[in-house]
Wavefront OBJ file of the C-alpha trace (Angstrom):
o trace
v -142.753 -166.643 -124.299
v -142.298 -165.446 -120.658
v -138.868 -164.198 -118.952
v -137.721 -167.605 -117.761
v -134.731 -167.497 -119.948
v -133.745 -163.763 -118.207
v -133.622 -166.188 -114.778
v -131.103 -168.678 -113.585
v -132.090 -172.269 -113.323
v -133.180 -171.729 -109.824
v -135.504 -173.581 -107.004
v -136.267 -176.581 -106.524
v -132.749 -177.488 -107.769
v -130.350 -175.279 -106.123
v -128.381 -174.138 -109.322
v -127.438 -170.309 -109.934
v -125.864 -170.934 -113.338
v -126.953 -167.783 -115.167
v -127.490 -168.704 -119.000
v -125.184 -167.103 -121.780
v -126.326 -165.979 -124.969
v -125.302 -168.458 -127.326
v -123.938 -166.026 -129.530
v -121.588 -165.042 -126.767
v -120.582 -168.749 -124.888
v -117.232 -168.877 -124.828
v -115.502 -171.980 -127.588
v -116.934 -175.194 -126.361
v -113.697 -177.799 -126.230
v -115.777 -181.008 -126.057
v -116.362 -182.256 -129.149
v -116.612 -185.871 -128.165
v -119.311 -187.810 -129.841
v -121.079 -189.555 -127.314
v -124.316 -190.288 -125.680
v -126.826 -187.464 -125.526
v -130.422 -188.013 -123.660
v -133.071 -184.884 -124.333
v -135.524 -183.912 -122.364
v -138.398 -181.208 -122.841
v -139.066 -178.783 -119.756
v -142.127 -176.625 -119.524
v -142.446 -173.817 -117.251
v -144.749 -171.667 -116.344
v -144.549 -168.053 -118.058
v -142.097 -165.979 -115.473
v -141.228 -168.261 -113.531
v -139.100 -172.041 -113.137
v -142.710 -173.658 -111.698
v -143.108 -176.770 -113.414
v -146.058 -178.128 -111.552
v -148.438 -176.022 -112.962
v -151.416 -177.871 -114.987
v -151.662 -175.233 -117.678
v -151.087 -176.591 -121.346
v -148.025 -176.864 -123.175
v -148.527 -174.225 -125.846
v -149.433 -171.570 -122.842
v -145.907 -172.269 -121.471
v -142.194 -171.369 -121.346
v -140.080 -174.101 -123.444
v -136.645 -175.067 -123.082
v -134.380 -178.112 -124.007
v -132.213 -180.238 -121.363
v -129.332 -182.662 -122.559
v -127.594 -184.305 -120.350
v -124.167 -186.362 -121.072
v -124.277 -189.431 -119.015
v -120.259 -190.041 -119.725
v -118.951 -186.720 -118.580
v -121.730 -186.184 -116.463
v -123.052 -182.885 -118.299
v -125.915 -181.340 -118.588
v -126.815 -178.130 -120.618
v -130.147 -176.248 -120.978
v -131.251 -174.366 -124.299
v -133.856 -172.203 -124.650
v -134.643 -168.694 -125.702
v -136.908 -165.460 -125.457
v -137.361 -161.787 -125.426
v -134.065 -159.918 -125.359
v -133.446 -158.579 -121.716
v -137.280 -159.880 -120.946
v -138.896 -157.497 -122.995
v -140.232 -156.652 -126.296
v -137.403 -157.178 -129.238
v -135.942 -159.878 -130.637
v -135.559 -163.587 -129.897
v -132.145 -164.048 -128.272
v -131.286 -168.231 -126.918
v -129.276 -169.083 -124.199
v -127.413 -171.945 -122.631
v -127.123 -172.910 -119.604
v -123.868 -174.994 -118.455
v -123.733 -176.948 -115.723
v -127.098 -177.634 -114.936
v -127.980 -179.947 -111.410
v -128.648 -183.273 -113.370
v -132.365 -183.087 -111.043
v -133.431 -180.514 -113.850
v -132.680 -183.352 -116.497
v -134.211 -185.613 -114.293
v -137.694 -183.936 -113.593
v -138.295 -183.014 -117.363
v -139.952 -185.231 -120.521
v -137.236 -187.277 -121.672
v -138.011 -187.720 -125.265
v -135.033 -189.442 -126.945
v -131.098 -190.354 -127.239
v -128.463 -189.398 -130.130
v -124.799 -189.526 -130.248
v -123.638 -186.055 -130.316
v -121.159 -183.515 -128.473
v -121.923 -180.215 -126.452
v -119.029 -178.641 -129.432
v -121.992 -179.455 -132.160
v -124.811 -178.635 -130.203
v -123.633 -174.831 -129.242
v -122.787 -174.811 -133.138
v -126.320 -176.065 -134.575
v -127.846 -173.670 -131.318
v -126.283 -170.550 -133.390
v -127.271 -171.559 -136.547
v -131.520 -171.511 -135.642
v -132.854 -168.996 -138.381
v -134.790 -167.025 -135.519
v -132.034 -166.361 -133.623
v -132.019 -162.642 -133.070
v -135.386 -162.027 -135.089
v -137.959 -159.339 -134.020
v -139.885 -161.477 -130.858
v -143.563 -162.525 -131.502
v -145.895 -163.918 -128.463
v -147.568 -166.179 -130.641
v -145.568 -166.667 -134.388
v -141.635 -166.073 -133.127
v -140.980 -167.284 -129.512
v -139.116 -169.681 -126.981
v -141.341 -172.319 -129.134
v -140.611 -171.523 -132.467
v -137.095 -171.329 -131.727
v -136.877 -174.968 -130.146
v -138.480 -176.822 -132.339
v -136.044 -174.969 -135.354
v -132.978 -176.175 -132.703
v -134.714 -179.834 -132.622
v -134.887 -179.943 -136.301
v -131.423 -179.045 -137.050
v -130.179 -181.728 -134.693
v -132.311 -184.079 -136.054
v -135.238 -184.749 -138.049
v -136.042 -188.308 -136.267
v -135.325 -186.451 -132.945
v -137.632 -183.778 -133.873
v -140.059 -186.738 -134.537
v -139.859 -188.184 -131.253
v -140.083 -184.373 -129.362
v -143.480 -184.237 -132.072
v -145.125 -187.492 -130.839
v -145.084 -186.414 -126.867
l 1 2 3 4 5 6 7 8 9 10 11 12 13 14 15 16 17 18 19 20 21 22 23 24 25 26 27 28 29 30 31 32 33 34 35 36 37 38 39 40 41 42 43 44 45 46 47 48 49 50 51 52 53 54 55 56 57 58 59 60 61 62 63 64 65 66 67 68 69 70 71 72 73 74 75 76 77 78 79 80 81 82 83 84 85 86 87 88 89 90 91 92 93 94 95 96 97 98 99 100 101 102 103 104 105 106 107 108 109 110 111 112 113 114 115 116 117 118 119 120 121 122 123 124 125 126 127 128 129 130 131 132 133 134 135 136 137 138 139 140 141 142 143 144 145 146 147 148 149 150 151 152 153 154 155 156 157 158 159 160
């Protein structure tokens, strides 16, 4: 839903990180198991505004992890191809400032590395799918990306 994935992680946090098609990120090298907090991040459709009081299913979804040892943090997400109608292409983000971690919905911990995430990230079933506002979107894709990391994660993300 919405182009936010088509714009860098920008204002109020400072970052211009442009995200990568996950399908194109270069090898990821860490592979150390370790401490992984998630956090859910809604913004509104076209833009990075997350103070908006519009519900959650009317918005733009994405995924934050941040490492705590290492100091990393990564955003997933996806949407429209090039920001317009065609198929459902994710992203990742490297790099993000830890204030986008920060001001999202932290919903859980797992021990995990940013080598297995970017691996499970290709592996979501509507990766590259024909794009659907309502059935096939930034929404569907997460939750697929949640449940493939982990069922009791998924769980937690559910009970928000």
């Amino acid at each position: 839903m919405g182009s936010a994935s088509s714009q860098s992680v920008v204002n109020p946090f400072q970052s211009v990180i442009q995200p990568v098609n996950v399908q194109d990120c270069p090898e990821e090298f860490d592979q150390t198991k370790r401490e992984a907090m998630f956090a859910f991040r809604t913004t509104d459709l076209g833009s990075n505004d997350q103070s908006s009081a519009v519900i959650k299913e009317l918005k733009h979804w994405s995924l934050v992890v941040h490492f705590p040892r290492g100091k990393k943090t990564y955003l997933f997400e996806a949407d429209r191809e090039d920001g317009t109608a065609g198929l459902l292409q994710a992203t990742r983000t490297e790099n993000v400032n830890y204030l986008v971690f920060h001001r999202a919905d932290y919903f859980g911990t797992l021990h995990t590395s940013p080598r297995e995430l970017l691996k499970k990230a290709k592996k979501v079933k509507s990766n590259g799918t024909p794009y659907n506002l309502t059935t096939n979107n930034c929404q569907t894709w997460l939750k697929q990306f949640l449940q493939l990391i982990s069922p009791k994660l998924f769980k937690s993300f559910q009970a928000m």
